[in-house]
C-alpha positions as CSV (number, residue, x, y, z in Angstrom):
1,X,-24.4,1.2,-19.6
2,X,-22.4,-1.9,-19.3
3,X,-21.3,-4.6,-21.7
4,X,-23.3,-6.9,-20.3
5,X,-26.2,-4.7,-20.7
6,X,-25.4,-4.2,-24.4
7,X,-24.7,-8.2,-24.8
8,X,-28.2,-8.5,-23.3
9,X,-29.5,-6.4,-25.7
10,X,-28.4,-8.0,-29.0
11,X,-29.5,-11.1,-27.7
12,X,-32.9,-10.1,-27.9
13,X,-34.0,-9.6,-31.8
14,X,-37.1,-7.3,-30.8
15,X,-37.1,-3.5,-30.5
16,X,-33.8,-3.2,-32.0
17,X,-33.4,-0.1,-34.0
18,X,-30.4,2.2,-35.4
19,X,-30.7,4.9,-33.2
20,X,-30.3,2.6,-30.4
21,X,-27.6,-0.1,-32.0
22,X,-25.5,3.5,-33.0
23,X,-25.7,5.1,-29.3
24,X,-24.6,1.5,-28.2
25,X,-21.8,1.8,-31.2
26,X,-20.5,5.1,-29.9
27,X,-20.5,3.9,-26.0
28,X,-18.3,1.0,-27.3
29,X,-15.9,3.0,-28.9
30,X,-15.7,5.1,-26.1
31,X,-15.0,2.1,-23.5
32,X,-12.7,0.9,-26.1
33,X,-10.5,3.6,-26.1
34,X,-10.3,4.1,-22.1
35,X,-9.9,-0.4,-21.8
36,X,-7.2,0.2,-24.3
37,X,-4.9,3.1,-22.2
38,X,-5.2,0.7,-19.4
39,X,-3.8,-2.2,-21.5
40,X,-1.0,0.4,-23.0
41,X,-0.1,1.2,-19.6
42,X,0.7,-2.5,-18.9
43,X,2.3,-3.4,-22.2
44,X,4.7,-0.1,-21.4
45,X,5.2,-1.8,-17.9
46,X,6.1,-5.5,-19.1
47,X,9.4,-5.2,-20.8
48,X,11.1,-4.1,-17.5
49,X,9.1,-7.0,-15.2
50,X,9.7,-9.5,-17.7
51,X,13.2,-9.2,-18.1
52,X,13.8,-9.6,-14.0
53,X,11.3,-12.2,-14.2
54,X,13.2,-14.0,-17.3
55,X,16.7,-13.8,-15.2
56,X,15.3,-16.0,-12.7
57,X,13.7,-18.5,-15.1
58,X,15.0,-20.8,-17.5
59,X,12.5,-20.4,-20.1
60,X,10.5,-17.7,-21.7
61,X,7.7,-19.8,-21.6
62,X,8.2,-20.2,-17.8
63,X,8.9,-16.3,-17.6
64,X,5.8,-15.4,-19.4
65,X,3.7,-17.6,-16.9
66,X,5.4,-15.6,-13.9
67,X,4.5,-12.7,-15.8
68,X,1.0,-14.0,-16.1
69,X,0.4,-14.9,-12.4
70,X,1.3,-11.0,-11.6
71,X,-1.1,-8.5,-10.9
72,X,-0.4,-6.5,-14.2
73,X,-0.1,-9.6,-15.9
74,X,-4.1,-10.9,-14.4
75,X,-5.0,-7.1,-16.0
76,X,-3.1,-8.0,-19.0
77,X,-5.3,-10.4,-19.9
78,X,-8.4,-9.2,-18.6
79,X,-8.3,-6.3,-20.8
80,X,-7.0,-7.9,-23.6
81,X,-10.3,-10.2,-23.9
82,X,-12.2,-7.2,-22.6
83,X,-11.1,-5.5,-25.8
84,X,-12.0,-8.5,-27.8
85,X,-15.1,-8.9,-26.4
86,X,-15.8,-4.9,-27.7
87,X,-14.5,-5.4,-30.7
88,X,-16.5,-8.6,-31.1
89,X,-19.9,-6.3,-30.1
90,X,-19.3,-3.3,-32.3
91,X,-18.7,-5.7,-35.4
92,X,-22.1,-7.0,-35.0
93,X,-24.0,-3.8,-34.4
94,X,-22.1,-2.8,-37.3
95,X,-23.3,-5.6,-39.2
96,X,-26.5,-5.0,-38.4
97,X,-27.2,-1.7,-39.0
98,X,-26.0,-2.3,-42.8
99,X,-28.6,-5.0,-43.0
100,X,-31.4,-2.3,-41.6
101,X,-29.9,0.4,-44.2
102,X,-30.5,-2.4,-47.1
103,X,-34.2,-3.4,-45.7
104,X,-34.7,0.0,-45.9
105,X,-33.6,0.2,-49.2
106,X,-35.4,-2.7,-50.2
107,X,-32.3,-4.5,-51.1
108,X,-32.1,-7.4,-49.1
C-alpha cells in the first residue's frame, strides 16, 4: 500500500466502504508514526548543523536556506509535507466514515 494508492482511492467515490476506509486509516497511522521518527531524527540533528551553518552567515534567514539546501534539510522538508499529506488523508477518511455511521443511522 502506498499513499498514492490510498489518494487514488478516495478519489474514486464508488466501492468505498468502512472496512476498507478503516484498514486504509490504520496503514496511515502506521506510516505516520515511522515518517515521523525519521523527521525527529532530523529535528534532533539541526540545532548542531545550524549553528555552524549560522556562524558563517549573516542572517538566519540565509542560515536556514543553507540548512535547507542540505541533505537532512531536503529530508526535512520532504517529510514534513509527507506528514501533512497523511494527516490531510486520515482526516478525510475520518470524515467519511462519520458520514457512513450517520447514513446508517438515518441521520443525514
Amino acid at each position: 500500500m502506498t499513499l498514492e494508492h490510498i489518494t487514488h482511492y478516495l478519489k474514486e467515490d464508488e466501492g468505498l466502504n468502512p472496512h476498507q476506509l478503516s484498514q486504509h486509516l490504520l496503514w496511515l497511522a502506521g506510516e505516520y508514526a515511522f515518517q515521523a521518527t525519521g523527521w525527529e531524527r532530523i529535528q534532533k540533528e539541526k540545532p548542531e548543523v545550524w549553528l555552524k551553518l549560522r556562524d558563517q552567515c549573516t542572517s538566519d534567514t540565509q542560515a536556514e536556506r543553507k540548512w535547507n539546501k542540505t541533505e537532512s534539510g531536503i529530508n526535512e522538508i520532504i517529510l514534513r509535507n509527507k506528514l501533512r499529506v497523511i494527516e490531510k488523508l486520515m482526516s478525510s477518511i475520518k470524515a467519511r466514515l462519520r458520514v457512513m455511521e450517520s447514513e446508517a443511522r438515518n441521520q443525514f
